[in-house]
N, C-alpha and C positions, 0 to 999 in steps of 0.2 A: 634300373628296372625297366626293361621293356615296355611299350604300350599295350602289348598285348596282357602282358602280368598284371599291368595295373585294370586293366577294364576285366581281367578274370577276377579281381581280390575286388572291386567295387561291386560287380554280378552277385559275389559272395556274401559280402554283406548286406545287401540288399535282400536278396535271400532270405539271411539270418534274422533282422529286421521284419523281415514279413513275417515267417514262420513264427519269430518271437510273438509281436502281436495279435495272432493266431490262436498260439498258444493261451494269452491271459485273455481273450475273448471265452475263448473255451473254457474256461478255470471260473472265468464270472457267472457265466450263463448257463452252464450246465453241472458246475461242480468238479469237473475233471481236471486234474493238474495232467494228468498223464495223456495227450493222445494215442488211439486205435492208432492201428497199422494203415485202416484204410482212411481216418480224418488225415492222418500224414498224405498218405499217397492223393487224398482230395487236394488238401492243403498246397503239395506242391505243383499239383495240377493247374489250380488256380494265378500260382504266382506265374507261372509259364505263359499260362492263357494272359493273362493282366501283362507278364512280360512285352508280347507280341504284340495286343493291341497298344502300347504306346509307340512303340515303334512305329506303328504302321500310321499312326493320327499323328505321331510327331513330323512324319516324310510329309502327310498331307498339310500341317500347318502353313496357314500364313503367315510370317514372319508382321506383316505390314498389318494385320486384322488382329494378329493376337501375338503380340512377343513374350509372351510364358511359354518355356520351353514343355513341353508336355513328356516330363521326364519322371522317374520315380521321385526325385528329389523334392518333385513340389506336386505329388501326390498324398492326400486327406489318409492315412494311412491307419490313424483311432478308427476312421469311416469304414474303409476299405472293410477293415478287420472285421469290422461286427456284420459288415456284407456278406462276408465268406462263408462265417459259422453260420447265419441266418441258411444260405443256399448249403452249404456241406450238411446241415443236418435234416433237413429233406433229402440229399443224397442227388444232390446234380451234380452233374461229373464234367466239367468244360471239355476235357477231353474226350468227351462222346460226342456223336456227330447227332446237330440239334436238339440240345440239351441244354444249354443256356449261351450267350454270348455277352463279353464285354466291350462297351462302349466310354472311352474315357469322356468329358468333359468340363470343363470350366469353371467355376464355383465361382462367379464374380462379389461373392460376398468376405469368403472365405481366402481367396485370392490363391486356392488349390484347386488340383484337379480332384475330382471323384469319379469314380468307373461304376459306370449302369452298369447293372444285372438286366438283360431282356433274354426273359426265357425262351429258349425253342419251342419247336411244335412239341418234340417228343419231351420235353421237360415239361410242358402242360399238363399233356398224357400220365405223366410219372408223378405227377403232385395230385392230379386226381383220384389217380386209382388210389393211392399211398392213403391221401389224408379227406375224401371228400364224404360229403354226411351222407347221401344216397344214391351208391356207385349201382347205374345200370349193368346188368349181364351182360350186356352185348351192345357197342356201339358200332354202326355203319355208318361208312361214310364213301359217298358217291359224288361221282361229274356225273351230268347229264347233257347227252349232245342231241345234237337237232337229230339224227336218224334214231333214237332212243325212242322209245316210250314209256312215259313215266304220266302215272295217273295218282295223288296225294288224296288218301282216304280218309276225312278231319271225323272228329271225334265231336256226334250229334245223337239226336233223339234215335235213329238208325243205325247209328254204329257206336258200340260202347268201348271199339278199343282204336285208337288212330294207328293207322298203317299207310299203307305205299303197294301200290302195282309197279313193278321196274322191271323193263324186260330191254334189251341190247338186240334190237333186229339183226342188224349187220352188223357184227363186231370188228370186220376187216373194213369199213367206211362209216365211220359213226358220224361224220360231219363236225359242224364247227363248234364248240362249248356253247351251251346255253344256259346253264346255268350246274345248281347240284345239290347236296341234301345231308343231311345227318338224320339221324335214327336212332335214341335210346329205346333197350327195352327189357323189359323186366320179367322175368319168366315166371315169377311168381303172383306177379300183380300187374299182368297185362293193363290195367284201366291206367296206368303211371306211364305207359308209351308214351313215347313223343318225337315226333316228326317236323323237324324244322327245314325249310325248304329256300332256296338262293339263287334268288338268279345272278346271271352276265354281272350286273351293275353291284348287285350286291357284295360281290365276289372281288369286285376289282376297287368298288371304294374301300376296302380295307387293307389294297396295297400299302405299303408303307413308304413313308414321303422319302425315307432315304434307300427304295428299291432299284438294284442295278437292272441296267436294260439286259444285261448279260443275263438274266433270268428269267426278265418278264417278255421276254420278247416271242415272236410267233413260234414258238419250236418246241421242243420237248421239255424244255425248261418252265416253260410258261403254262404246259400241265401240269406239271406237276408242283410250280409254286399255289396255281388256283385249287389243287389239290389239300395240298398242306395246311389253306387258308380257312377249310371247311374243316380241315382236320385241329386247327386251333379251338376255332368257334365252339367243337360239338364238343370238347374237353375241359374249354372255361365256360361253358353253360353248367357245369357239373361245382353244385353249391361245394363248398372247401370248412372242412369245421375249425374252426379259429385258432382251438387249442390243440 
């Protein structure tokens, strides 16, 4: 048998294994012995996704810091399982772009690895609208730069509904970021607006410690991650009802 045959029949079972899994997570927790067409198509999504990120944290190990191979073999796979169904039945799809992302690591108790679930921006978005207890009609969400004008109208004895003046003088020279804003608001109950406001610092202490320069750096990238970062915030400001 080739090497290549044999790492396609190990692929397989592993596969099998996973899916199995899968399967009696689903059968406990919701009752279903049978998956949908699309819990499969989530299902194999995930294994795929989960496939790549070990690879890609296995290339990066240190041999000398951590000699557990970061392989399926010596991944928590009871864990994994009830991971999947937990995320599949909200309906995050790894193969969507920022939708959820997996992060393997180390269980030094367990002496397996487990793969974090860190959801995307757009998977925030998607658990909010889906499951959240008082979805506003309309959420904005803006940068604001130094040629901008932006005037935050707070909700006092004078004004019974919070709003925002935002106007883009030059939209061909806007200058450098200063900050930016979310906006719930409710069309039926204006007095439930709400305007939450961010500057520069604000914006950038919720980088994430394992952020690549390759995105946060001076360039179009680094709009649009300080973008996303508002566009997190104003989505898990949005209460989630439990059940």
């Amino acid at each position: 048998m080739s090497e290549e045959t044999q790492v396609a029949k190990q692929e397989e079972s592993m596969s099998t294994r996973f899916m199995n899994a899968v399967v009696r997570e689903f059968s406990g927790s919701v009752g279903e012995v049978a998956l949908t067409n699309f819990q499969k198509r989530l299902a194999q999504n995930y294994f795929i996704a989960a496939d790549q990120a070990l690879v890609k944290a296995e290339q990066r190990r240190d041999n000398k810091k951590n000699n557990l191979p970061i392989t399926w073999g010596n991944v928590d796979m009871k864990q994994l399982a009830l991971d999947v169904v937990a995320a599949a039945r909200v309906g995050l799809d790894p193969a969507q772009p920022n939708h959820i992302n997996m992060v393997p690591y180390r269980n030094n108790r367990t002496k397996k690895y487990n793969i974090g679930f860190i959801d995307g921006y757009r998977g925030i978005e998607l658990k909010a609208r889906k499951y959240g207890l008082d979805i506003p009609d309309s959420v904005t969400i803006e940068l604001v730069y130094a040629n901008d004008t932006f005037k935050p109208i707070k909700k006092d004895h004078r004004n019974k509904v919070e709003s925002y003046e935002f106007e883009v003088s030059n939209p061909f020279d806007r200058g450098e970021i200063v900050g930016g804003f979310y906006y719930h608001a409710y069309k039926n109950n204006p007095e439930k607006n709400k305007l939450v406001v961010m500057s520069l610092k604000d914006i950038l202490k919720r980088k994430p410690e394992y952020a690549s320069k390759e995105f946060w750096g001076k360039d179009g990238w680094y709009e649009k991650m300080c973008h996303k970062t508002i566009h997190r915030a104003a989505y898990r400001d949005i209460t989630i009802d439990p059940q």
